[in-house]
Structure formats: structure tokens, C-alpha cells
VOZA-640142 format. One record per atom (N, C-alpha, C): x, y, z; residue in three letters. Coordinates in steps of 0.1 Angstrom, whole numbers, padded with zeros to 4 digits, always signed. Each point is the difference from the previous one (the first is absolute). Layout:
residues N
XYZAla
...
//
This chain:
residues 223
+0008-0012+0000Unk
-0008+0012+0000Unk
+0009+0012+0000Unk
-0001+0009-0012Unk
+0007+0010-0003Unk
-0006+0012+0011Unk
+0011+0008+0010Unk
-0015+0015+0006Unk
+0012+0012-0006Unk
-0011+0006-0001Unk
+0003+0016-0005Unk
+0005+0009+0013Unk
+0010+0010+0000Unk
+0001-0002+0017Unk
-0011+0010+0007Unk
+0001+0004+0009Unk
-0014+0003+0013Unk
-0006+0011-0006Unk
-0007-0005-0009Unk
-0003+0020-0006Unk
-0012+0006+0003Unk
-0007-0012+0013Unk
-0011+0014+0002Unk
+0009+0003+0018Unk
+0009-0010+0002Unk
+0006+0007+0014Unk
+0005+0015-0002Unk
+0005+0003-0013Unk
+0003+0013+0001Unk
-0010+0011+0000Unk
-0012-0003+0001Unk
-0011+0010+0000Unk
-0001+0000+0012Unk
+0000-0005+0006Unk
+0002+0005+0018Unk
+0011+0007+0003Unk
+0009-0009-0003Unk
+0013+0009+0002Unk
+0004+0017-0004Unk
-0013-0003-0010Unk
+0002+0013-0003Unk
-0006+0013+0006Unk
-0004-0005+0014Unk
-0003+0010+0008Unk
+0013+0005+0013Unk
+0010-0011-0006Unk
+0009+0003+0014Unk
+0004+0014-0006Unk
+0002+0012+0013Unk
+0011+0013-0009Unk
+0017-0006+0000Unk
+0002+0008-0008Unk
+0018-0006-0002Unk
+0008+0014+0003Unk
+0010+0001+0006Unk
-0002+0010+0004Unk
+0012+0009-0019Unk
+0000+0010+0001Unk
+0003+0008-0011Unk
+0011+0009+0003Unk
+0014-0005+0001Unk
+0006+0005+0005Unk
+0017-0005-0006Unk
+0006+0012-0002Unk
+0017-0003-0004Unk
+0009-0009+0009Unk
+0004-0013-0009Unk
+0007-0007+0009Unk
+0012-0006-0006Unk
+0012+0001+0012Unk
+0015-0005-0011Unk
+0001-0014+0007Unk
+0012-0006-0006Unk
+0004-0009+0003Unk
+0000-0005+0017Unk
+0005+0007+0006Unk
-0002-0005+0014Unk
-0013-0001+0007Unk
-0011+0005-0005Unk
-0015-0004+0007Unk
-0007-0013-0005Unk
+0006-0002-0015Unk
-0011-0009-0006Unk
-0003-0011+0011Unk
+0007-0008+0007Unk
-0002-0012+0007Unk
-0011+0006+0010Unk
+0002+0013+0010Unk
-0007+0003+0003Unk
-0015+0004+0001Unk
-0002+0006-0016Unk
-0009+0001-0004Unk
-0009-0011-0007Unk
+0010-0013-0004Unk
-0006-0011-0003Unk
-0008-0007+0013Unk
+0006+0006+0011Unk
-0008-0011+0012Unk
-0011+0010+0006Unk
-0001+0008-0004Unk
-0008+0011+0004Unk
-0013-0001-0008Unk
+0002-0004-0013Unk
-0009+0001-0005Unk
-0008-0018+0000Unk
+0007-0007+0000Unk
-0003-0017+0007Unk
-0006+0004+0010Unk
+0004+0003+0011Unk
-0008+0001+0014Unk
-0017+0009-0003Unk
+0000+0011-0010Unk
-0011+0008-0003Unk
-0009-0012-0008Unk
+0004-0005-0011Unk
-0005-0011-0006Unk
-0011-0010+0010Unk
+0011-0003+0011Unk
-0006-0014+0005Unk
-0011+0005+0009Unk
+0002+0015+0007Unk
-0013+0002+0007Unk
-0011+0007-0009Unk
+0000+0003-0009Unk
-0012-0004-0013Unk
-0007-0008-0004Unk
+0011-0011-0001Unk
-0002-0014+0003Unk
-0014-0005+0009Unk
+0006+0003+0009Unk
-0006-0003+0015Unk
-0016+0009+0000Unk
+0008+0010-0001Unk
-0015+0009-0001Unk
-0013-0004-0010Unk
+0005-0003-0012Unk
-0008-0007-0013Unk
-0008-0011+0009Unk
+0006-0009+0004Unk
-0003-0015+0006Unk
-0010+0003+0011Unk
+0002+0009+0008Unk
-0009+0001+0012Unk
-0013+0005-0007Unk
-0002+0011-0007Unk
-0010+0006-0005Unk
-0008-0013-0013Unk
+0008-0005-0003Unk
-0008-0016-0010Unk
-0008-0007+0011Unk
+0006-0002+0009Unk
-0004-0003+0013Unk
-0012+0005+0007Unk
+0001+0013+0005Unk
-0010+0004+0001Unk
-0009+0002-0002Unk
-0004+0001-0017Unk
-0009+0004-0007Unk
-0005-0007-0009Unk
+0007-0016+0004Unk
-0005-0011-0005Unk
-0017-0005+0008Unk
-0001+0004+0011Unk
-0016-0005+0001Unk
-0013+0010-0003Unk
+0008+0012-0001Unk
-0012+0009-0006Unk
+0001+0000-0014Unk
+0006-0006-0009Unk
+0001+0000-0011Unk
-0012-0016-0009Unk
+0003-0007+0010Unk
-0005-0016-0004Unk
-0016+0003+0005Unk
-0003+0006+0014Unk
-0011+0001+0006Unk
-0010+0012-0015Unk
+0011+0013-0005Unk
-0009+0000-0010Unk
-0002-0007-0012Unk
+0010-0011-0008Unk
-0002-0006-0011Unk
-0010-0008+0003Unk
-0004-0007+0007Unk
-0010-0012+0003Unk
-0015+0011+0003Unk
+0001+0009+0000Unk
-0013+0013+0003Unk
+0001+0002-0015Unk
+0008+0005-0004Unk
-0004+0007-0012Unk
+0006-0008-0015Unk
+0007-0011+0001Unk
+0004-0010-0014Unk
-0009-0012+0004Unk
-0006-0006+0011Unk
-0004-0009+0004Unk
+0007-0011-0005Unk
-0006-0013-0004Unk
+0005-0017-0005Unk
+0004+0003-0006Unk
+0006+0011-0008Unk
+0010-0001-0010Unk
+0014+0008+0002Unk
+0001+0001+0009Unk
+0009+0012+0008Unk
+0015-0012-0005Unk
+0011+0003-0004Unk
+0009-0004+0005Unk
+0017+0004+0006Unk
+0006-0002+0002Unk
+0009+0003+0012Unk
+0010-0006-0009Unk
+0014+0014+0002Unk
+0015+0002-0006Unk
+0002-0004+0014Unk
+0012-0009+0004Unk
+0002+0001+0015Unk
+0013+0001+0000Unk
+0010+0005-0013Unk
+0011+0004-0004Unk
+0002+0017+0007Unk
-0015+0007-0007Unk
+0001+0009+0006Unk
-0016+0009+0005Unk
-0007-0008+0007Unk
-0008+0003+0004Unk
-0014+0007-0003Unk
-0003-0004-0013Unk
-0007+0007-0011Unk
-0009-0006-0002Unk
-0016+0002+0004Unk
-0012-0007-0008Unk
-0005+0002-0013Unk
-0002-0005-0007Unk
-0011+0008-0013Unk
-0008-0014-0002Unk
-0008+0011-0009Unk
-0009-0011-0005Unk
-0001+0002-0016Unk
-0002-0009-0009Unk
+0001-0001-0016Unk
-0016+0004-0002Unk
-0003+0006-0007Unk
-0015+0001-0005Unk
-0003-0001-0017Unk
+0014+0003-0004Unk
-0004+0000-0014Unk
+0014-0005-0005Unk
+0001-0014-0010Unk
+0017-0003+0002Unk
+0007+0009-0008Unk
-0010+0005-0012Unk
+0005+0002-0007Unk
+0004-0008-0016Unk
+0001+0009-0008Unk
+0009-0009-0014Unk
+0012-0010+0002Unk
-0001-0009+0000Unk
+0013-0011+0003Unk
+0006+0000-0010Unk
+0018+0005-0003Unk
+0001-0001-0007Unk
+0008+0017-0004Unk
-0005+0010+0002Unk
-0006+0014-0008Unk
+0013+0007+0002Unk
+0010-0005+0018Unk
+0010+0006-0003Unk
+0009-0008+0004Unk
+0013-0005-0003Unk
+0008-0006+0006Unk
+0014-0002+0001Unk
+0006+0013-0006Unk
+0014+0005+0001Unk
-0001+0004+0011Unk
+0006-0006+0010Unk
+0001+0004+0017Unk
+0020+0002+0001Unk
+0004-0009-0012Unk
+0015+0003+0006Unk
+0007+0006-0016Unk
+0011+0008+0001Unk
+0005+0005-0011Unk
+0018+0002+0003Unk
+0007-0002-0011Unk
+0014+0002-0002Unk
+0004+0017+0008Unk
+0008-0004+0004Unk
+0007+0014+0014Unk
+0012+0003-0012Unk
+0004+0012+0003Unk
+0011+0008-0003Unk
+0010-0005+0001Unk
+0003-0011+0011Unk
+0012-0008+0000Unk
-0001-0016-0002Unk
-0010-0002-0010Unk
-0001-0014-0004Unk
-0008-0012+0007Unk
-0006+0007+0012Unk
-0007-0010+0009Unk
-0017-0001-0003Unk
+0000-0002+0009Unk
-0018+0005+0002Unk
-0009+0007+0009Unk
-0007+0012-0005Unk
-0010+0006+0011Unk
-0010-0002-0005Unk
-0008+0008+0010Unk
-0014-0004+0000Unk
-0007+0010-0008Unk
-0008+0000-0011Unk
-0006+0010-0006Unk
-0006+0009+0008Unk
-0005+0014-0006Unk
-0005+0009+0006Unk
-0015+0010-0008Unk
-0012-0017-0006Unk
-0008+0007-0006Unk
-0006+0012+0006Unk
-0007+0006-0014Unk
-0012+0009+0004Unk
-0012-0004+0003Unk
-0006+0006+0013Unk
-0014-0008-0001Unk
-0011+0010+0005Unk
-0009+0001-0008Unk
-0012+0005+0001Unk
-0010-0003+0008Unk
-0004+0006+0011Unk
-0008-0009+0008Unk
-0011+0013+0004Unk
-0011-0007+0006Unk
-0012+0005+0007Unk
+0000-0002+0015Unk
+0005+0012+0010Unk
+0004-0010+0015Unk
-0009+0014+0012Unk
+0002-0008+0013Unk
-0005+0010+0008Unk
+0013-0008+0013Unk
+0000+0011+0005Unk
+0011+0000+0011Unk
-0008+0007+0014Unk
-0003-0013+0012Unk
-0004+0007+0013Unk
+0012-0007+0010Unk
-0008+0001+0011Unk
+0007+0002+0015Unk
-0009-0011+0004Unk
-0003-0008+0010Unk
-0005-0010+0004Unk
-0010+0000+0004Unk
+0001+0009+0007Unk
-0013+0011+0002Unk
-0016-0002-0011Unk
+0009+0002-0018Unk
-0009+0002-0009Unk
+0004+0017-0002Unk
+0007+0004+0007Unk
+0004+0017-0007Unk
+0003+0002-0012Unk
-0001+0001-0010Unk
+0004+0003-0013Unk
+0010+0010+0001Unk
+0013-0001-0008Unk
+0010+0012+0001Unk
+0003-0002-0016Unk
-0002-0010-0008Unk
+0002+0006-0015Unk
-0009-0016-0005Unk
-0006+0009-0010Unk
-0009-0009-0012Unk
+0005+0007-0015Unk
-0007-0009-0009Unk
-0005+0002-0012Unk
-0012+0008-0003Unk
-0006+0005-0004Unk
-0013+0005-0005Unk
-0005-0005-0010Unk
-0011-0007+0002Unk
-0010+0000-0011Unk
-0010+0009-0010Unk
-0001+0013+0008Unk
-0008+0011-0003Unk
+0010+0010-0007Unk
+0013-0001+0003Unk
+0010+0007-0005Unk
+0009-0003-0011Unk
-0005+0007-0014Unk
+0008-0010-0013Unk
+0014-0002+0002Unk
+0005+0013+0007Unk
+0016+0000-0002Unk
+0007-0011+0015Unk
-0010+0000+0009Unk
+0009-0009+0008Unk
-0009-0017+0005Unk
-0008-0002-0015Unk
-0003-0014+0003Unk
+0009-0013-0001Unk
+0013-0001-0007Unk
+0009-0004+0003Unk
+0016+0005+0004Unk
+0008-0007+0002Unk
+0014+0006+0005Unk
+0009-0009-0006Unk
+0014+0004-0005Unk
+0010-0008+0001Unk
+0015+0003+0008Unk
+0001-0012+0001Unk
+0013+0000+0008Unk
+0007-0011-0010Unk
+0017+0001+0004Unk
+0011-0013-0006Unk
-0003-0006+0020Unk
+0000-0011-0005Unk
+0001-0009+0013Unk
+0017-0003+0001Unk
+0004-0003+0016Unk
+0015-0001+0000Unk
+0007+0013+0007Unk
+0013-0005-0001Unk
+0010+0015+0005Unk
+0013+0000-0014Unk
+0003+0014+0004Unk
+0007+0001-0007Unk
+0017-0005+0003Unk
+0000-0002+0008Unk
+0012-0006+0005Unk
+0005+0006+0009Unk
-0003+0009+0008Unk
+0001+0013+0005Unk
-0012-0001+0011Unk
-0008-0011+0002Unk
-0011+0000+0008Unk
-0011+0005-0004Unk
-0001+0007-0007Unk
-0011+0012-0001Unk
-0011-0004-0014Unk
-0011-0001+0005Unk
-0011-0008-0007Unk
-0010+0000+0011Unk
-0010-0008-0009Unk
-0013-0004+0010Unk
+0001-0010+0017Unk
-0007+0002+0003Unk
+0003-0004+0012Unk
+0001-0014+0000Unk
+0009-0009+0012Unk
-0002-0011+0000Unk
-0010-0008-0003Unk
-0013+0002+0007Unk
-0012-0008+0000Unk
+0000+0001-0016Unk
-0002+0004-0007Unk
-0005+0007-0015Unk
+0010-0014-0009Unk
+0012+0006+0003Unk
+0011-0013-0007Unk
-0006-0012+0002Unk
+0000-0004+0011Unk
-0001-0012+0005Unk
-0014-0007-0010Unk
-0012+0006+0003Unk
-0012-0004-0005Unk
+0001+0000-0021Unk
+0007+0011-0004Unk
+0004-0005-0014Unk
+0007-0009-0002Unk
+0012-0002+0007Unk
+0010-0011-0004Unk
-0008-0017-0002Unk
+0008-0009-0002Unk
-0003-0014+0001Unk
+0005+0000+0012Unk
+0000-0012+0003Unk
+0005-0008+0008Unk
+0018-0009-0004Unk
-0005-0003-0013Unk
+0013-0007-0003Unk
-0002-0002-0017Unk
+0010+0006-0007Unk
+0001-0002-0016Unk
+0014-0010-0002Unk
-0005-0007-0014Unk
+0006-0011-0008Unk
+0005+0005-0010Unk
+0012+0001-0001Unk
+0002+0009-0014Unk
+0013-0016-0001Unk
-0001-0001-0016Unk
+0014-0007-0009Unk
-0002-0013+0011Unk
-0009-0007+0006Unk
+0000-0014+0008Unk
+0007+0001+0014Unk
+0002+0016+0007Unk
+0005+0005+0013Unk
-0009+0005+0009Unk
-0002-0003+0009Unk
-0012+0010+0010Unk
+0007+0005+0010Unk
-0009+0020-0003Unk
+0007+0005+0009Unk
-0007+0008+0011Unk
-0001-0002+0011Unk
-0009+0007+0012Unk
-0001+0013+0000Unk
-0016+0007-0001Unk
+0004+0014+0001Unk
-0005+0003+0010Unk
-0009-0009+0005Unk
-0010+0006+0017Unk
-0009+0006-0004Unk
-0009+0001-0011Unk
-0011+0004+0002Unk
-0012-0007+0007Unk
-0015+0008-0003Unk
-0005-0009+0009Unk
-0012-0011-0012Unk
+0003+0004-0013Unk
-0009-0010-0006Unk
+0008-0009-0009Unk
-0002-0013-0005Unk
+0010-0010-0008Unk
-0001+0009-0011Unk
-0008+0006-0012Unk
+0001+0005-0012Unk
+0007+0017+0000Unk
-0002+0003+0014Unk
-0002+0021-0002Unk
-0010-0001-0002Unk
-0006+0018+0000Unk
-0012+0004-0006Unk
-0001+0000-0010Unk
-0013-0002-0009Unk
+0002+0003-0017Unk
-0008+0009-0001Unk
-0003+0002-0012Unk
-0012+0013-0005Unk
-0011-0008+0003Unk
-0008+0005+0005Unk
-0013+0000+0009Unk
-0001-0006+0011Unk
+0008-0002+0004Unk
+0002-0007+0018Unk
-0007+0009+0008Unk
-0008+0001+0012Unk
-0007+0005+0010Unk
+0007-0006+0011Unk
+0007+0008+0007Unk
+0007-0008+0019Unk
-0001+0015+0007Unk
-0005-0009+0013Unk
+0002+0008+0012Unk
+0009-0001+0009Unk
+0005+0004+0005Unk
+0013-0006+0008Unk
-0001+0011+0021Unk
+0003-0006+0003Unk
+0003+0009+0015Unk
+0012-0004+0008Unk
+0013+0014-0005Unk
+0012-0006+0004Unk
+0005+0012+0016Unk
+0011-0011+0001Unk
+0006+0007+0013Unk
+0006+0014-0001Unk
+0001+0007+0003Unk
+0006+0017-0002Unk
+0014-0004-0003Unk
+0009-0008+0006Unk
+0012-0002-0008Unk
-0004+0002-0014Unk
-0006-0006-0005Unk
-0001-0002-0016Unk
-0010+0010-0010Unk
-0002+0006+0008Unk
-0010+0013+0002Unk
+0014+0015-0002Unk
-0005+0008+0012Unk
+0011+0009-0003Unk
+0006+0005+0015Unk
+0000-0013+0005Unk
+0006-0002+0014Unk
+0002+0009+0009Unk
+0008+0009+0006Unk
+0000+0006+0011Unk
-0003+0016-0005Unk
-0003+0001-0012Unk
-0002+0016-0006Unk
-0013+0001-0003Unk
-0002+0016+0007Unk
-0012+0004+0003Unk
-0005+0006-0014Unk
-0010-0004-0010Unk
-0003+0009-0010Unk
-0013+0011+0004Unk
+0005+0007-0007Unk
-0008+0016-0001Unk
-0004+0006-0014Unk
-0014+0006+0006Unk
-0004+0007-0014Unk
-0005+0012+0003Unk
+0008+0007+0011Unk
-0012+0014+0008Unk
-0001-0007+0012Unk
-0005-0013-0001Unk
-0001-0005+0017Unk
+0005-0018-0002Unk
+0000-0006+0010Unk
+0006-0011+0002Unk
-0009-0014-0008Unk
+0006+0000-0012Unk
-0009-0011-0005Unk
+0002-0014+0000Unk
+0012-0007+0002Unk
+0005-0008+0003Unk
+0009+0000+0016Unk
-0003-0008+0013Unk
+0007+0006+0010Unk
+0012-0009-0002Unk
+0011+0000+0002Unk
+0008-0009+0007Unk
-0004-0011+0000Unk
+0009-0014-0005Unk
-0004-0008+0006Unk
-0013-0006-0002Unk
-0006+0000-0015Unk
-0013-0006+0004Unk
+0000-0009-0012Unk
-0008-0011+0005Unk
-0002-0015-0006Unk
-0011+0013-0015Unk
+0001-0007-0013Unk
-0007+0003-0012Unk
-0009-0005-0008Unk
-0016+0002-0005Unk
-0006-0009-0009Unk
-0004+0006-0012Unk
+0008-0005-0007Unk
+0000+0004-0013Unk
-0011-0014-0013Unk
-0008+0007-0008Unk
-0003-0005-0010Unk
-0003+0007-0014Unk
+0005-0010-0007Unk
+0012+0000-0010Unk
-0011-0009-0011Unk
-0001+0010-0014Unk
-0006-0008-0011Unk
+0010+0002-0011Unk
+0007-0009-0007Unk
+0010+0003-0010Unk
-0007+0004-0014Unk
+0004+0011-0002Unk
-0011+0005-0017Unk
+0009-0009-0005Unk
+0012+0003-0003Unk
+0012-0002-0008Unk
+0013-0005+0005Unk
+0015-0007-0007Unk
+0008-0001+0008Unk
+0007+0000-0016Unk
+0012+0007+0002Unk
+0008-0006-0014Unk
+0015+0008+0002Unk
//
């Protein structure tokens, strides 16, 4: 079994700060263990909060996905499939890298979604009544640089595991195929995978800290 290496761990990671600062030869070791030790209590921090907010997360999938709810226990994510979708529609998930290897593609995808709080607070939708914002697109993925859609979002496009040339390679998603064009999922993930310890704002606090996410997600398009 071929794996691709940890590439949704770096979406977490990508919340540690690093610190930004001129360094010569005599700190590096320093600064290598400095930044190890900052790592591992992130680490730590990530794990307790999967933890924590693993029984208010399950107590809502079984309320609101019911018998069909099922459970990432990689990373703590329910959804449920409502529509699978075109089988088949997209399936370049891995593509030739700059230096001869392989990454993971980074389609466009068109979707119809609403974004709440657990609550049921809505803090961003699509509109149906509104021509210009009844759909949206995004490239799913990071640029290598961390910076992309949030974890949860990756995770639920990706597959699970692709076969390319008679090799299989693990990507961690949470479905065997990915999403295709017309897939319908709901998902309810842990704030790690969410936008973890950052408070979002729009004029006032629309996202607090820290909060578990339910997002649903209709794929117009993916290519």
C-alpha cells in the first residue's frame, strides 16, 4: 500500500504560529526545538478538543443525520450522503508534481452549501432568490502554503483511497469515490477541522472560537 504523506495533518498544523524572525547559524538548533515543543502542545491541544467535542457532535448526528449518519473516527466527522452523485464524473484526484512525484489535484468545484453553528445559526449560505449568489466556487485543497479551504471541506471532497497505474494510494478522505457532480452530504466536524481556535468576524462575532461546524454541501459541478 502506497501513502501520500500526511497532507490533511498539515491543515492543522497550519494553525501553529511560526515565529517570523532573523536567525543565524547559532540559533537554528535552538529554534528547531522551540518550534518541536510548540508543535507538540498543538498536538495536544487538537486531541483534547477532538475529545471534547466528540459527544456533542455524535449526540447531534444521530438528531439530525439519523440511520444514516456515519462516523470518520480518523477524525471525528459525521455526514451523511443524500445524493451520491454521478459515479464516475470526476476522478483525477492525483496529478504529476513539479519534481516528478505525485500530488493531489486541486479541482474547481461549484457547489450550492449553507454553513451553521450547531446551534442551526447560519453564518454563510448560497441563495436561491439571488441570481448572482445561487452558486459559488472554490479549487478544493491547499496550495502548499496551507492556505485553502478548510480542513473539513478537503476532507469530505477527497476519496478515501485512489488506484492509479495498479498502486493504491491513501488520501483520508471521508468517502471511497470523493464527491462527484451532483453528490448532496452533510457533514458535522470538530472545530480543529473547521477554523479551530480563530474567532471569525463580520461587524460582530460570527464564528466563536473553537466551534464544532454543519455544513451542507450540493455539488453543481466539479472539474
Amino acid at each position: 500500500m502506497k501513502n501520500l504523506s500526511k497532507f490533511f495533518f498539515l491543515f492543522l498544523l497550519a494553525t501553529i504560529s511560526i515565529m517570523s524572525c532573523s536567525k543565524s547559524d547559532d540559533n537554528n538548533t535552538d529554534w528547531g526545538e522551540e518550534q518541536r515543543r510548540r508543535d507538540s502542545l498543538n498536538r495536544v491541544r487538537i486531541e483534547a478538543l477532538l475529545e471534547e467535542q466528540a459527544p456533542e457532535l455524535k449526540a447531534f448526528a444521530e438528531t439530525n443525520f439519523g440511520e444514516d449518519a456515519q462516523f470518520d473516527d480518523s477524525t471525528g466527522i459525521w455526514f451523511k450522503i443524500h445524493e451520491p452523485g454521478e459515479e464516475g464524473s470526476y476522478t483525477r484526484w492525483l496529478v504529476p508534481s513539479s519534481v516528478g512525484a505525485l500530488a493531489l489535484a486541486r479541482p474547481t468545484v461549484e457547489v450550492k452549501y449553507s454553513g451553521k453553528l450547531l446551534n442551526g445559526e447560519v453564518f454563510d449560505e448560497t441563495s436561491a432568490n439571488d441570481p448572482k449568489d445561487k452558486t459559488r466556487s472554490f479549487q478544493i485543497g491547499t496550495d502548499g502554503m496551507g492556505r485553502g479551504l478548510i480542513a473539513a471541506w478537503n476532507l469530505a471532497f477527497y476519496p478515501k483511497q485512489v488506484r492509479l497505474n495498479g498502486n493504491d494510494y491513501n488520501i483520508g478522505g471521508l468517502t471511497e469515490k470523493g464527491l462527484q457532480k451532483g453528490t448532496v452530504i452533510e457533514f458535522a466536524a470538530p472545530s480543529p477541522y473547521c477554523y479551530d481556535n480563530i474567532e471569525n468576524k463580520d461587524g460582530e462575532v460570527t464564528i466563536p472560537a473553537d466551534s464544532p461546524l454543519h455544513f451542507y454541501i450540493e455539488v453543481v459541478d466539479i472539474k
